[in-house]
N, C-alpha and C positions, 0 to 999 in steps of 0.2 A: 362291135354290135352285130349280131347275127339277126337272119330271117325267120317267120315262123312259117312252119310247114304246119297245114291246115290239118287237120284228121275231120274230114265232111262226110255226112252222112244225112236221108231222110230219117228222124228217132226208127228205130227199133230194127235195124240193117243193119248193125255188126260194127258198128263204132267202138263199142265196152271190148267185145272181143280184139279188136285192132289193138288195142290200147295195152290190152293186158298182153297179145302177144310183144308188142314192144319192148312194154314193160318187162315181161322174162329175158327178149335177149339181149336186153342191156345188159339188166344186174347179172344174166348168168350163174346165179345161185343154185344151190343143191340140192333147194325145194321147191316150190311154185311160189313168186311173188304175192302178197298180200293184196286181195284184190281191194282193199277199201283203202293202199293206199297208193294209188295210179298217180293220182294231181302232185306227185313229189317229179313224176317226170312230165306228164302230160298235162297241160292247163286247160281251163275251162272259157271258152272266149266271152261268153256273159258273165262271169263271177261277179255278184257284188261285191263281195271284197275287194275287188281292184278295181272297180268303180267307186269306192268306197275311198278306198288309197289315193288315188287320183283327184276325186273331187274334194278331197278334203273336208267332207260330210256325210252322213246318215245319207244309205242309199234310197229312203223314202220319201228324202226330200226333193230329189232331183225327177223333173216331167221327164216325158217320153221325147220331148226334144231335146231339153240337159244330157239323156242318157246317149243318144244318136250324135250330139255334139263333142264329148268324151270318146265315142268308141276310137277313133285313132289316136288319143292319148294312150287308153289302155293299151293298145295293139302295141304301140312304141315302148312300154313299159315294160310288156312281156318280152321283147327282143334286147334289153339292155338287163335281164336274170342270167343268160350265158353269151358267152362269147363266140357259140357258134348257135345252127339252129336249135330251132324252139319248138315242142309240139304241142300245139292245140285244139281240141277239140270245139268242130263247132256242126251244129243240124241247121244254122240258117241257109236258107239259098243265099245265091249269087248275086244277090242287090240291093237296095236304097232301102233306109230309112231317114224319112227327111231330108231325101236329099242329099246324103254321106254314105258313101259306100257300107255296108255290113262286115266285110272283109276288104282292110285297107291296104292296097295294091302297094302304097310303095314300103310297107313293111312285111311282104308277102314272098317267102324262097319258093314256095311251090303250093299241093296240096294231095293226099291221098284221099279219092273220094271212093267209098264203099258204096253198093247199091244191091239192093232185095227185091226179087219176083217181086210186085206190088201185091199179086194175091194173097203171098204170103207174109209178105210184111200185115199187111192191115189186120189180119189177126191178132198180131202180136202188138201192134199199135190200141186197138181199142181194151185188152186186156189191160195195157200199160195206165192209162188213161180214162182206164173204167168206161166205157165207152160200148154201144151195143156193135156188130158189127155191119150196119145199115149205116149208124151214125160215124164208123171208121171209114169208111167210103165217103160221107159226106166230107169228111174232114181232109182226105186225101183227094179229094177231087175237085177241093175248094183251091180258088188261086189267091184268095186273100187270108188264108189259112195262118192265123198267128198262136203260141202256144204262152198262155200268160205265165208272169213271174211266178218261181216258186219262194220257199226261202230264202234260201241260196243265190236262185240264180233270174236275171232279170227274161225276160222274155226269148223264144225263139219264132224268128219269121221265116216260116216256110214256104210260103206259095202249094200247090197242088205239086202231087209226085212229080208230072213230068217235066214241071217247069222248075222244079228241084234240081231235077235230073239234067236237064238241060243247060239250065246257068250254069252249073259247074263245069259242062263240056267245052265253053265257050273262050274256057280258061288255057291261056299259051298252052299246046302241048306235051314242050317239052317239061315245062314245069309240071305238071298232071299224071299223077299215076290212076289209071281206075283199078276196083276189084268187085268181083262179081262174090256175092258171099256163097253164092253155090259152090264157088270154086275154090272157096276156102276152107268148106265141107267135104269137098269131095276129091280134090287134087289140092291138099294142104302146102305139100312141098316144093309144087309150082309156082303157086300162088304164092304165098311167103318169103318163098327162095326171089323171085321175082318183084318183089317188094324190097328186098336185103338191097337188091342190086339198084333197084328205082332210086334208094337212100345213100348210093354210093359204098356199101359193104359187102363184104365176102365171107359171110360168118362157117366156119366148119360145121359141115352136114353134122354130127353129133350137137351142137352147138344149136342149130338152126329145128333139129328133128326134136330136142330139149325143147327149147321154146315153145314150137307148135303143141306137144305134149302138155307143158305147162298149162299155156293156155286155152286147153281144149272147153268145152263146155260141159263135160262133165266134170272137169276139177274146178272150174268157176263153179257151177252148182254148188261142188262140196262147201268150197270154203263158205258159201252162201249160207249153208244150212248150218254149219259149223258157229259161223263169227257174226251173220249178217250183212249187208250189201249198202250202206251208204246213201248210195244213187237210187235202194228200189222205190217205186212210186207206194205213195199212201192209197191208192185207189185199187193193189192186190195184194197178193201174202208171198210172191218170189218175182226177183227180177229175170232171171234165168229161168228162163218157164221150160222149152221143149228143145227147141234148137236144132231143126230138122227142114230139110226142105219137100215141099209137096205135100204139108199138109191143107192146101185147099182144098183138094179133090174130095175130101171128106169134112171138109165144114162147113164151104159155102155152096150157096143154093147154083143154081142155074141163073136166076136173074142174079144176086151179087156178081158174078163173073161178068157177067154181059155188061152192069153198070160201070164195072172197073175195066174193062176193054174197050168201050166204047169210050173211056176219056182220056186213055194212055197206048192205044194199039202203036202208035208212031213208035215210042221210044218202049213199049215191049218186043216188038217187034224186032228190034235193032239189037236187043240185048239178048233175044234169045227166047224170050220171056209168053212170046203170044202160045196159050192151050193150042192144041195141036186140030180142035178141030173149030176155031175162030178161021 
């Protein structure tokens, strides 16, 4: 029985892209992996489906404590598919529901937590979620911030960005890799190369420069427009929208910054993250 290695993320920081680079340097193939079919290696930590499996019933029927009561069954489920680790994707923070861990420690190898300027994440957060971009600050600045069921997938409990941010920090850290998605943008081969090594691998720079290439975000786009995207939300027309960092400086007002600075300066600040003239 192996561990699950988390892939954590607040939504719309670079989780899809983590995934899909994975994804390429696993398979190592001669094309860019399929991006709608990720969950053959990556899982999903709310899936009804395996709540589904696990309970041995329709996941509609199960309350919000049924589901909280289950989550370390599932987690145990996912760690007995291989014999070594396991990766999972999960956006909840670092904590309780009910009273049960969200992410259950003793089925837990590690975790790669990915994290986004906040400016620029909430852009792409209230696009995802049809959401104006007043009410994307509300939502990321809320510390009771939960994201309801879709089809698929049962709830995510976020808390506000920094306390996102935060609970994952809290986590042992030797088991903890961070990645700054800027820096996945902009020093790809460090960042990745650095994540190979976090994972315990030494993949050959052609091998490793493939992958990054793979999953760049212009070849995610393509195959988007090309096949379609699984994961994108019903609330816009592409999941893969821009992929750029610094597009604050030209969309939000003077007071959005100030509303999203005044509730996170501590942990922007830490990351790099505070506008240059807060």
């Amino acid at each position: 029985m192996g561990g699950i290695v988390w892939l954590a993320s607040y939504p719309k920081s670079g989780n899809t892209w983590l995934r899909t680079f994975l994804h390429n340097l696993f398979l190592n193939g001669a094309a860019p992996a399929n991006i709608n079919q990720m969950n053959s290696l990556t899982l999903s930590d709310n899936s009804k489906f395996w709540y589904e499996k696990v309970a041995g019933r329709p996941y509609e029927c199960l309350s919000e404590r049924d589901i909280s009561a289950l989550t370390p069954k599932v987690h145990e489920a996912y760690t007995r598919i291989r014999s070594d680790s396991v990766f999972v994707k999960t956006h909840h923070f670092l904590g309780e529901s009910y009273g049960i861990p969200l992410i259950t420690p003793e089925y837990t190898a590690g975790a790669i937590y990915i994290l986004r300027n906040p400016l620029d994440t909430v852009i792409s957060v209230a696009d995802h979620y049809g959401l104006t971009i007043d009410e994307g600050i509300d939502m990321m600045n809320e510390r009771k911030t939960r994201i309801g069921a879709s089809a698929t997938a049962g709830p995510d409990y976020l808390s506000s960005w920094s306390e996102h941010v935060a609970s994952w920090q809290a986590m042992q850290r030797s088991a903890l890799h961070v990645m700054r998605y800027e820096d996945m943008l902009l020093k790809p081969l460090r960042a990745f190369g650095s994540l190979a090594r976090f994972l315990g691998l030494e993949p050959p720079q052609p091998r490793l420069r493939k992958a990054i290439q793979f999953s760049s975000f212009n070849t995610s786009r393509k195959q988007e427009k090309e096949k379609g995207f699984i994961e994108q939300s019903d609330k816009n027309e592409q999941f893969f929208r821009v992929g750029k960092a610094g597009q604050w400086k030209t969309v939000l007002s003077n007071d959005q910054v100030k509303r999203i600075v005044s509730a996170h300066a501590d942990v922007m600040e830490e990351y790099g993250y505070l506008p240059s003239s807060q």
